[in-house]
Residue, then its C-alpha position, 0 to 999 in steps of 0.5 A: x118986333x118983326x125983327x126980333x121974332x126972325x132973329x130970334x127964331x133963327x137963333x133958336x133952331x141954330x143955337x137949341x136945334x130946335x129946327x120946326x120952331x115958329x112963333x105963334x100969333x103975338x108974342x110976350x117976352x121973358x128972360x131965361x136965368x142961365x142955370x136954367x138954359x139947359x132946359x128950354x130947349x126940352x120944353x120947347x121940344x116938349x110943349x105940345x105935350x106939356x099944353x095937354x096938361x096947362x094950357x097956355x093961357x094959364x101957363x102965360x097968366x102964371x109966368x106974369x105972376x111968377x114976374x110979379x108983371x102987373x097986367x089985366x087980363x082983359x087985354x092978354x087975348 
């Protein structure tokens, strides 16, 4: 995991220009569809403002359902 959140990480400030970016304590993984690449990098750009109004927590527990990813919440934090 160490490898992918570095490798990652290096992508995304080379490829997004995103060049503060760092991953938080864990991590989950999900796919982008490409008609929608051209957006990550304003939400990533945008979060701290976009968790004012949805909190992590309940934008991770939606992404999960959106996925249709079985999971119980007692192990997500």
């Amino acid at each position: 995991m160490r490898v992918l959140k570095g490798e990652s990480s290096e992508w995304v400030r080379r490829e997004l220009g995103v060049a503060d970016f760092e991953w938080q304590q864990g991590y989950g993984a999900f796919t982008v569809s490409p008609s929608q690449i051209e957006k990550v990098p304003h939400y990533v750009e945008h979060q701290a403002e976009h968790h004012r109004h949805k909190t992590f927590q309940e934008e991770y527990v939606e992404l999960l359902k959106l996925a249709g990813a079985d999971y119980d919440e007692r192990y997500l934090w």
